[in-house]
Backbone and ligand atoms as CSV (ligand in chain L), in Angstrom:
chain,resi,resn,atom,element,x,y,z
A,1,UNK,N,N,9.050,-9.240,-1.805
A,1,UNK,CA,C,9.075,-9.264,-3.279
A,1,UNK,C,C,8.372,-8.027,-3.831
A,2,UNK,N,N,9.351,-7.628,-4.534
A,2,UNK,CA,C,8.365,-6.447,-5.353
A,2,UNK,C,C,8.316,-6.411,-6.872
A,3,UNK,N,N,7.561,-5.579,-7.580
A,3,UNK,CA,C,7.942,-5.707,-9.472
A,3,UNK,C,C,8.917,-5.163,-9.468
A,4,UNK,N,N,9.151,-5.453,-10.694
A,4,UNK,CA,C,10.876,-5.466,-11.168
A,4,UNK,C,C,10.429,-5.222,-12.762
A,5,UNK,N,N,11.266,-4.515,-13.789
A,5,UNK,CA,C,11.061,-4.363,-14.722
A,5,UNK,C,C,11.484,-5.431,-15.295
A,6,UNK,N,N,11.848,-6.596,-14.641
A,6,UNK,CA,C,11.437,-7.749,-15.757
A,6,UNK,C,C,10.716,-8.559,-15.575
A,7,UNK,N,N,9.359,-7.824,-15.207
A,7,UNK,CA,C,8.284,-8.356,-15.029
A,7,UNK,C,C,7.355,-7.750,-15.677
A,8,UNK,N,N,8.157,-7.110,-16.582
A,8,UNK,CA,C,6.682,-6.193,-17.287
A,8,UNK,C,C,6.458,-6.844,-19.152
A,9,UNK,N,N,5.083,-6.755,-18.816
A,9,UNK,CA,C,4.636,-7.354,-19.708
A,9,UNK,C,C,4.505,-6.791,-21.535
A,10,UNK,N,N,4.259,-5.173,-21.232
A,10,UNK,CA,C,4.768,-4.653,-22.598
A,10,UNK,C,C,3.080,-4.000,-22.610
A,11,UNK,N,N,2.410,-3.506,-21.628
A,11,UNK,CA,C,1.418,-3.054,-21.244
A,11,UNK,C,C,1.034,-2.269,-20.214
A,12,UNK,N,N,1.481,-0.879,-20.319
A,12,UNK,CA,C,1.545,-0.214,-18.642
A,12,UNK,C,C,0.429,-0.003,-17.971
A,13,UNK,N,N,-0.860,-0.423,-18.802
A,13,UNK,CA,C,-1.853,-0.431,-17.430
A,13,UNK,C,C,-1.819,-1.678,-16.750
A,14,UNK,N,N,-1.297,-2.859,-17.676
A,14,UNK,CA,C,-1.096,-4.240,-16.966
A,14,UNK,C,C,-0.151,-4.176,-15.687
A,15,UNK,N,N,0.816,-3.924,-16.106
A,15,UNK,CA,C,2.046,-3.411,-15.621
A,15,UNK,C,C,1.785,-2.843,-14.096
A,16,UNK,N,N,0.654,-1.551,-14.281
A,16,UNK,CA,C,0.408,-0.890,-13.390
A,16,UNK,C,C,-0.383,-1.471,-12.090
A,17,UNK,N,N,-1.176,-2.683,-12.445
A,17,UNK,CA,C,-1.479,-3.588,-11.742
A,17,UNK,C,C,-0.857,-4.215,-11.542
A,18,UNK,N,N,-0.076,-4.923,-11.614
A,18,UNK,CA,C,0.497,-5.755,-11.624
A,18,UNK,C,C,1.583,-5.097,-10.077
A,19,UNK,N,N,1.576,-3.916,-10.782
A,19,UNK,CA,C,2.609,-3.243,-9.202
A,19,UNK,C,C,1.490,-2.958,-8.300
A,20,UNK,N,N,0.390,-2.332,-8.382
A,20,UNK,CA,C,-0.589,-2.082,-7.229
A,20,UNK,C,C,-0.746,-3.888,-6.268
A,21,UNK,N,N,-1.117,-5.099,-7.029
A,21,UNK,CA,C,-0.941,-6.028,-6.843
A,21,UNK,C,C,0.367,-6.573,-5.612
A,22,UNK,N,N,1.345,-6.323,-6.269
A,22,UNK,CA,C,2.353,-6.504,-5.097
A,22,UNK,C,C,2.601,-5.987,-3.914
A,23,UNK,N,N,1.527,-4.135,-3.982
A,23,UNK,CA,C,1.537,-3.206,-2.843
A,23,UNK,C,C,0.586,-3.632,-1.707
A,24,UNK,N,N,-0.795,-3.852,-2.605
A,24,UNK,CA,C,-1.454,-4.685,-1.928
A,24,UNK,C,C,-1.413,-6.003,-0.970
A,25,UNK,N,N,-0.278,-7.038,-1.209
A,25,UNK,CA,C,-0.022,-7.500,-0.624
A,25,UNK,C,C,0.886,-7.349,0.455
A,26,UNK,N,N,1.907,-6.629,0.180
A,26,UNK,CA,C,2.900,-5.852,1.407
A,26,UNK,C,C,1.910,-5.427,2.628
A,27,UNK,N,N,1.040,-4.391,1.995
A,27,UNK,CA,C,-0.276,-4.169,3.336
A,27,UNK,C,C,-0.761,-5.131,3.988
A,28,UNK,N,N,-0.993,-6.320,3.395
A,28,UNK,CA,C,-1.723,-7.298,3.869
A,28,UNK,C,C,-0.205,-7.341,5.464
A,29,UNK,N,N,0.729,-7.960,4.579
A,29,UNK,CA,C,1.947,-8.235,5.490
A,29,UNK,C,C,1.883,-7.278,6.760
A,30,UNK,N,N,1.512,-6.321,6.721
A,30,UNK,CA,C,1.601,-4.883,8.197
A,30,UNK,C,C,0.250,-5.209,8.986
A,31,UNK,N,N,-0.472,-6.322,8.563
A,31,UNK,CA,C,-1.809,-5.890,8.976
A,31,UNK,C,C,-1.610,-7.468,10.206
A,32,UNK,N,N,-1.336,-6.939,11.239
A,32,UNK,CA,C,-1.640,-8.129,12.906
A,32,UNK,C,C,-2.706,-8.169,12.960
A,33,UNK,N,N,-3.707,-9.838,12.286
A,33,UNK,CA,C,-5.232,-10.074,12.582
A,33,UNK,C,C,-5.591,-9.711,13.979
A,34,UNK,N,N,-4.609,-10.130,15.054
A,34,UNK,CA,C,-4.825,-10.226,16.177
A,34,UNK,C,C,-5.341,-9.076,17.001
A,35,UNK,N,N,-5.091,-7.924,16.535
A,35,UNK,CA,C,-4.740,-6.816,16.754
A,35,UNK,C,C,-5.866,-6.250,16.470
A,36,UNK,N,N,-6.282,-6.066,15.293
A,36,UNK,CA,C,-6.864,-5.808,14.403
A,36,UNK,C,C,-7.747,-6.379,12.948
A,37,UNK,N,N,-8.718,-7.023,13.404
A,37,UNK,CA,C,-9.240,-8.246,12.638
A,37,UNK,C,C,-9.972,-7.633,11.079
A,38,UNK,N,N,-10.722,-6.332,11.926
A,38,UNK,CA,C,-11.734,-5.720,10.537
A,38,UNK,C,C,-10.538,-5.182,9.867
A,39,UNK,N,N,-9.695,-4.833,10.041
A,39,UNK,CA,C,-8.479,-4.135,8.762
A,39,UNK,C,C,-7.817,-5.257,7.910
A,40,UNK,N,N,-7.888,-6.280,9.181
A,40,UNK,CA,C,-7.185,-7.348,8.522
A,40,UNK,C,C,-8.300,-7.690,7.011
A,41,UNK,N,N,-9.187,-8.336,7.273
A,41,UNK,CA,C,-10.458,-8.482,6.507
A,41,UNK,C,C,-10.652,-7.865,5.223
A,42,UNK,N,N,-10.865,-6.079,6.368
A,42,UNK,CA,C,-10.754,-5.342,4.515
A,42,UNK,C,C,-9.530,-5.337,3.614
A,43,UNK,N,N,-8.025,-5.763,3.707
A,43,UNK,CA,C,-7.404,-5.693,3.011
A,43,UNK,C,C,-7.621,-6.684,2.428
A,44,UNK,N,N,-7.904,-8.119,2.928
A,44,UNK,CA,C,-7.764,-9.067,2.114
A,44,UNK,C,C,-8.896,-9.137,1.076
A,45,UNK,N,N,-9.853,-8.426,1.868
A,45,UNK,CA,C,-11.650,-8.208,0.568
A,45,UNK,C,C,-11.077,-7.338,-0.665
A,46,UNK,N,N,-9.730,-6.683,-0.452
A,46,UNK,CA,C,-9.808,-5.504,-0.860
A,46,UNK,C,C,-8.768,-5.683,-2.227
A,47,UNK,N,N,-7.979,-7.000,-1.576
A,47,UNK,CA,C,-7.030,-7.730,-2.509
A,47,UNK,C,C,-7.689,-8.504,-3.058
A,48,UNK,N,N,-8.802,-9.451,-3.040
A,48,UNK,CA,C,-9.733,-10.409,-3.836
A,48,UNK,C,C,-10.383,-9.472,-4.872
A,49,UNK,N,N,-10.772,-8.002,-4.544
A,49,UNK,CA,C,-11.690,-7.545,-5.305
A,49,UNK,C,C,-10.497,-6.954,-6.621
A,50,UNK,N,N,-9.711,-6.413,-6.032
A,50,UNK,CA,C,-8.282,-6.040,-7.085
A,50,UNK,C,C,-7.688,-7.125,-7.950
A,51,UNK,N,N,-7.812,-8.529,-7.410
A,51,UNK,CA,C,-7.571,-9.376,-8.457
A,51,UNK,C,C,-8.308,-9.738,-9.467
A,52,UNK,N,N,-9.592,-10.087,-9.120
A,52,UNK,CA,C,-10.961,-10.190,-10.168
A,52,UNK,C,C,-10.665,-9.243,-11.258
A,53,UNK,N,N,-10.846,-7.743,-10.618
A,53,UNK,CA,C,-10.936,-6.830,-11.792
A,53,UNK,C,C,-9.280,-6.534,-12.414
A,54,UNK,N,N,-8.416,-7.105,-12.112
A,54,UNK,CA,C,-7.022,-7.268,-12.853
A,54,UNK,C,C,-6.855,-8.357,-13.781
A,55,UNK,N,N,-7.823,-9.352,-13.740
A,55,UNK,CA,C,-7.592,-10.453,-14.190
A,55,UNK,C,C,-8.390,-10.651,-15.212
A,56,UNK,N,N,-9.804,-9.892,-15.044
A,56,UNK,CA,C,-10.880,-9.332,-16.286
A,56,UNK,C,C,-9.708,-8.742,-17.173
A,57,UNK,N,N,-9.517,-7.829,-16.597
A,57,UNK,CA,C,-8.914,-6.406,-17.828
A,57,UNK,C,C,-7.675,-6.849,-18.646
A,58,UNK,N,N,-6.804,-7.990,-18.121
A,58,UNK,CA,C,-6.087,-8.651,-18.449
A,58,UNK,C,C,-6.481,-9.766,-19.894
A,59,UNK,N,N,-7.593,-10.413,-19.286
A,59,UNK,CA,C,-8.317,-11.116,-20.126
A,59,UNK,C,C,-8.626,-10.184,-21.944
A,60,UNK,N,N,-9.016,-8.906,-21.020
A,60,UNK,CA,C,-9.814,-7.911,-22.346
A,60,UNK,C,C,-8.695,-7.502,-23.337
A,61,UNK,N,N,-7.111,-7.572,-22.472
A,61,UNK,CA,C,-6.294,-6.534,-23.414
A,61,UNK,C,C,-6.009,-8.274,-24.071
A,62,UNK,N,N,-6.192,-9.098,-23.807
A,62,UNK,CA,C,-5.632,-10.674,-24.555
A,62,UNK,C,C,-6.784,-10.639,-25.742
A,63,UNK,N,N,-7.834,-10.211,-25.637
A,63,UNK,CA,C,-8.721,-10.579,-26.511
A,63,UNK,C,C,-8.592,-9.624,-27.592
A,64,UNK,N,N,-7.784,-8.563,-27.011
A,64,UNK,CA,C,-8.396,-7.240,-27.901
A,64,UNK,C,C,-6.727,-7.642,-28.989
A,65,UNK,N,N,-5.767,-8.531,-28.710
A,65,UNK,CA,C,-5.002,-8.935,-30.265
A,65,UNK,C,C,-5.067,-10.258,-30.232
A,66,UNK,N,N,-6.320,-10.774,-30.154
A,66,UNK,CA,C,-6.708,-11.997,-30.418
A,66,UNK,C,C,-5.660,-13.451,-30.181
A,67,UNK,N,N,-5.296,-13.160,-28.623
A,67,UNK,CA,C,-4.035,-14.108,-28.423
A,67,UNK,C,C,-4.812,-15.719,-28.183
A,68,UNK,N,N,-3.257,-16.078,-29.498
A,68,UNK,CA,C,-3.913,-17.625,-29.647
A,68,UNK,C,C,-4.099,-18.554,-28.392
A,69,UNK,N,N,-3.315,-18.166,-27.061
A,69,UNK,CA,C,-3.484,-18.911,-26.385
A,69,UNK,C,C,-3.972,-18.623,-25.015
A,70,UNK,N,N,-5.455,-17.589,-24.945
A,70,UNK,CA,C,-6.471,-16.808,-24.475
A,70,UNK,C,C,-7.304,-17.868,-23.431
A,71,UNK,N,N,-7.526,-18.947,-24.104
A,71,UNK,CA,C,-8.074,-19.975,-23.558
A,71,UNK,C,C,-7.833,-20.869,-22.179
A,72,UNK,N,N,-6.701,-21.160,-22.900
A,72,UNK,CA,C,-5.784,-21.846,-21.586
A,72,UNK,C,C,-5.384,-20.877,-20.686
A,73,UNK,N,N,-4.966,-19.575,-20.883
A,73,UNK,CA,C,-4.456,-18.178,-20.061
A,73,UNK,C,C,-5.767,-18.378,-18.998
A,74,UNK,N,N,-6.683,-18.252,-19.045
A,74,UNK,CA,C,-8.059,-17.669,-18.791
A,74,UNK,C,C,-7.986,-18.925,-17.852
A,75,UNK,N,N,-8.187,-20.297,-18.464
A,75,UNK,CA,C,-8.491,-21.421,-17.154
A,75,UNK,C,C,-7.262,-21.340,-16.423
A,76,UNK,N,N,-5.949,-20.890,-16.367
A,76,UNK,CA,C,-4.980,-20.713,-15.161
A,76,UNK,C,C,-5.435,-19.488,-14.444
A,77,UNK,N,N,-6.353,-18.409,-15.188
A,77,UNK,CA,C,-6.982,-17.511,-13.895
A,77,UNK,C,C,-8.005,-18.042,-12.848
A,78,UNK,N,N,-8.767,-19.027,-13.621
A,78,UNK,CA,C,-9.642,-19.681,-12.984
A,78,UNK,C,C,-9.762,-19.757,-11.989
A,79,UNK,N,N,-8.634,-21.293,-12.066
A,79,UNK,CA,C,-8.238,-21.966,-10.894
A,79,UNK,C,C,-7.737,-21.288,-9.853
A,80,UNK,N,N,-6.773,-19.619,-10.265
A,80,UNK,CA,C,-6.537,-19.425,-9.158
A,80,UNK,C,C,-7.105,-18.617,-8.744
A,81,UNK,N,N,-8.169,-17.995,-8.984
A,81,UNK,CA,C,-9.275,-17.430,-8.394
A,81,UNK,C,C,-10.237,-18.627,-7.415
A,82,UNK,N,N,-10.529,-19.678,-7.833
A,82,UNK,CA,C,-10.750,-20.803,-7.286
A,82,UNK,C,C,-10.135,-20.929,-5.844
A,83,UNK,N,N,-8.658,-21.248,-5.483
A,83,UNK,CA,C,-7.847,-21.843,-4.693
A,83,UNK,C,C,-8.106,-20.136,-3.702
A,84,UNK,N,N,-8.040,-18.992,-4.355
A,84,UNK,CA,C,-7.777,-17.935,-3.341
A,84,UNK,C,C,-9.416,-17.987,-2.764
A,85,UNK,N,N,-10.205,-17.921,-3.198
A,85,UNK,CA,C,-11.905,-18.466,-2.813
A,85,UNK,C,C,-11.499,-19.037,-1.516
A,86,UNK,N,N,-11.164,-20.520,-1.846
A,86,UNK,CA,C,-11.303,-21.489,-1.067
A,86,UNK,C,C,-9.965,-21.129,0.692
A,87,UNK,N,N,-9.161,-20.297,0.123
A,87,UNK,CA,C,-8.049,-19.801,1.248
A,87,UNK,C,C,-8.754,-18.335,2.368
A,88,UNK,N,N,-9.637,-17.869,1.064
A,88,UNK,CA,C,-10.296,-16.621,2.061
A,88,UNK,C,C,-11.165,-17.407,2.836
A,89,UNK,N,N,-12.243,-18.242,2.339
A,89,UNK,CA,C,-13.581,-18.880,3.167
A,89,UNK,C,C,-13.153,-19.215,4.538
A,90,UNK,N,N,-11.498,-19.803,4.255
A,90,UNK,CA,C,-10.775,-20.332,5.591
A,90,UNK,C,C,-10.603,-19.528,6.605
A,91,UNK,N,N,-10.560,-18.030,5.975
A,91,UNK,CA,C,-10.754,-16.808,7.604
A,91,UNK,C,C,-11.719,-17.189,8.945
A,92,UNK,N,N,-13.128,-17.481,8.350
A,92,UNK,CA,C,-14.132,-17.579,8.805
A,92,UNK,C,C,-14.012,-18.355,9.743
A,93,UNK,N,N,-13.072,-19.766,9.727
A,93,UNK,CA,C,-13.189,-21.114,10.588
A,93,UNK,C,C,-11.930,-21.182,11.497
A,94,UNK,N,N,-10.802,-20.712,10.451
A,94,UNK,CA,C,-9.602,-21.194,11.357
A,94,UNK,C,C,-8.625,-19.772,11.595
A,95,UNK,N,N,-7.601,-19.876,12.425
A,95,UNK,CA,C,-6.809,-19.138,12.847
A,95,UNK,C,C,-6.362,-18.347,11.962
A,96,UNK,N,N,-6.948,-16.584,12.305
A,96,UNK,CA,C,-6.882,-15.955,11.403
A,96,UNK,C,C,-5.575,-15.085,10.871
A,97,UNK,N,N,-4.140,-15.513,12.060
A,97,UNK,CA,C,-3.121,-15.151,11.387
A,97,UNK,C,C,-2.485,-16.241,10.296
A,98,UNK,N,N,-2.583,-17.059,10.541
A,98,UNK,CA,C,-2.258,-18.237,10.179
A,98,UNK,C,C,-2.619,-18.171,8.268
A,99,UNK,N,N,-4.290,-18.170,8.445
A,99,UNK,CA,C,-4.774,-18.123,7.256
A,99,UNK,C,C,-4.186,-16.825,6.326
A,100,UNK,N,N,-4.068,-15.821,6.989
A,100,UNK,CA,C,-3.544,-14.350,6.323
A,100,UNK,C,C,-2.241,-14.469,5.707
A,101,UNK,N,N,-1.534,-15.294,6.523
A,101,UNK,CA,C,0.131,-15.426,5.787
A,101,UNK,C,C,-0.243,-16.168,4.570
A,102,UNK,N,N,-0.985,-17.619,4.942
A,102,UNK,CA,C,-1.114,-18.321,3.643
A,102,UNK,C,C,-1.491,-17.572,2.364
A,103,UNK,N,N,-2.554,-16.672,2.326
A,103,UNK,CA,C,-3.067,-15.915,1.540
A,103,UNK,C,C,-2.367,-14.736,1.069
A,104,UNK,N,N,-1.149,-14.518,1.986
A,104,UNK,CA,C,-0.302,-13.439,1.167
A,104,UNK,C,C,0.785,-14.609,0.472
A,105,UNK,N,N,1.395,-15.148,0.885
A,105,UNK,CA,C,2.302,-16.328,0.194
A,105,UNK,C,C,1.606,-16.717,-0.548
A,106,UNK,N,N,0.595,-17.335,-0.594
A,106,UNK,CA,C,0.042,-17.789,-1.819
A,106,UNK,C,C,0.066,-17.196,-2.826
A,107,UNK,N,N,-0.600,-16.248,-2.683
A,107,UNK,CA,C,-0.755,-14.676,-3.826
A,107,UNK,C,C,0.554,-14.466,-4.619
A,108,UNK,N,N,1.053,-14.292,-3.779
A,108,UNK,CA,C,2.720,-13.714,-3.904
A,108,UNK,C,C,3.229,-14.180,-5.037
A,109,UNK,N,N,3.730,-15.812,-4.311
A,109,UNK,CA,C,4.113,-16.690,-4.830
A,109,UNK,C,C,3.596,-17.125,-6.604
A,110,UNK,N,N,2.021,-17.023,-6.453
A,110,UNK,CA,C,1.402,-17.054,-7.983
A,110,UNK,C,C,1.613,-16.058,-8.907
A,111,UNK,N,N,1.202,-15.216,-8.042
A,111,UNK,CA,C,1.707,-14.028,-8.860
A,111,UNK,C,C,3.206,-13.399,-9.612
A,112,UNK,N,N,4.448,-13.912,-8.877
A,112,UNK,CA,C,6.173,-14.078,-9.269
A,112,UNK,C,C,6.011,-15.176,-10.441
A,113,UNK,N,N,5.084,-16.407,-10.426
A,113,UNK,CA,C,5.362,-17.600,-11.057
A,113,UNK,C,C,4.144,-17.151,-12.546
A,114,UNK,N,N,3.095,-16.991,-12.392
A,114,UNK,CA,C,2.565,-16.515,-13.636
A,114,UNK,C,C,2.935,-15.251,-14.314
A,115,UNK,N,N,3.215,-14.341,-13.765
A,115,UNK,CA,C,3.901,-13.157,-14.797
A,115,UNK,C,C,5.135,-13.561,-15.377
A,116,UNK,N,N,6.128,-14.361,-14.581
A,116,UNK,CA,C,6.786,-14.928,-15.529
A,116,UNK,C,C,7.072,-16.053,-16.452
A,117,UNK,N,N,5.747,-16.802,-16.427
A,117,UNK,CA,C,5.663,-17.484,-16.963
A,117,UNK,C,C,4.471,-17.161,-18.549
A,118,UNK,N,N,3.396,-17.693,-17.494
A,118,UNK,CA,C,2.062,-17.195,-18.632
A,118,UNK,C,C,2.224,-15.564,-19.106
A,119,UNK,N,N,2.261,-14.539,-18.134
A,119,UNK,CA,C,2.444,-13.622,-18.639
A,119,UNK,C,C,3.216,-12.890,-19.531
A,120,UNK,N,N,4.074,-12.944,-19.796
A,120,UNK,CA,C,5.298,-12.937,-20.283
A,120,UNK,C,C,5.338,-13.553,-21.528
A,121,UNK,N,N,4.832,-14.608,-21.529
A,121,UNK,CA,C,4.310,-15.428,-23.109
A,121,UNK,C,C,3.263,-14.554,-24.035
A,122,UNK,N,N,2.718,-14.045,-23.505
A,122,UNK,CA,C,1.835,-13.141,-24.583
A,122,UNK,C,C,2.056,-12.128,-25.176
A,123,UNK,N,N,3.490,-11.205,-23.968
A,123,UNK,CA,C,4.338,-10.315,-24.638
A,123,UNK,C,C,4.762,-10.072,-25.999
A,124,UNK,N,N,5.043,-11.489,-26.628
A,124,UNK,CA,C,6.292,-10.903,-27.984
A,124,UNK,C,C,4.275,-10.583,-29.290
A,125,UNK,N,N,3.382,-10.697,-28.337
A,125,UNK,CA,C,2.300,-11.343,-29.247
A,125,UNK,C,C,1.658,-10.228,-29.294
A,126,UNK,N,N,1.651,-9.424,-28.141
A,126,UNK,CA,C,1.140,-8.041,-27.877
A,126,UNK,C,C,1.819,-6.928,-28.373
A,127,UNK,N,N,3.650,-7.125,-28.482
A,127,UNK,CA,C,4.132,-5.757,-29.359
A,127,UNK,C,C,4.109,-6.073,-30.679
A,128,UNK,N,N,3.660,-6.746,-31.331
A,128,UNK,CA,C,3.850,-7.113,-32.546
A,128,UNK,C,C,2.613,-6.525,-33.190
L,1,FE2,FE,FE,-2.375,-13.634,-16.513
């Protein structure tokens, strides 16, 4: 899966994450834990730390035209900052290819389903 211009939100630094985001995960995809555990690791530290600060700045450009529905946007980042928490901690204990796919599918998967959903909703609110 990659971005697609109808996935863009009407914000090209969003935008621009939003594609680093999907690159980031492709890497994850090249990276054999087995093989190679500390690369494996830093990509995925490297994709947790890229989401946080995508998901702030995201937050900032929502606040900065006072979108009415900022609130609820914000607790669906939450949670999935939450669930990816709880999928990385899982490196530590269990089988670390195993856990790596989950964590790129997961990602993936949230990421195709909120830009076009939540994201995408704030659009007509942001060119206006
Ligand atoms: Fe969002």
């Amino acid at each position: 899966m990659e971005w697609n211009p109808s996935l863009s939100v009407g914000d090209v630094r969003i935008d621009d994450q939003h594609k680093r985001l999907f690159q980031l995960l492709k890497s994850l995809e090249g990276t054999p834990a087995g093989e190679n555990t500390a690369q494996a690791y830093a990509a995925v530290a490297e994709l947790e730390r890229y989401v946080r600060e995508h998901l702030r700045d995201e937050e900032a450009v929502m606040r900065s035209f006072k979108y009415k529905y900022y609130a609820a946007h914000c607790e669906l980042h939450r949670e999935f900052e939450e669930q990816l928490e709880i999928l990385v901690a899982r490196l530590t204990t269990e089988d670390h290819n195993i856990i790596l796919q989950d964590i790129r599918v997961f990602v993936q998967n949230w990421l195709v389903q909120h830009i076009s959903s939540a994201d995408l909703r704030y659009k007509p609110f942001l060119l206006s």
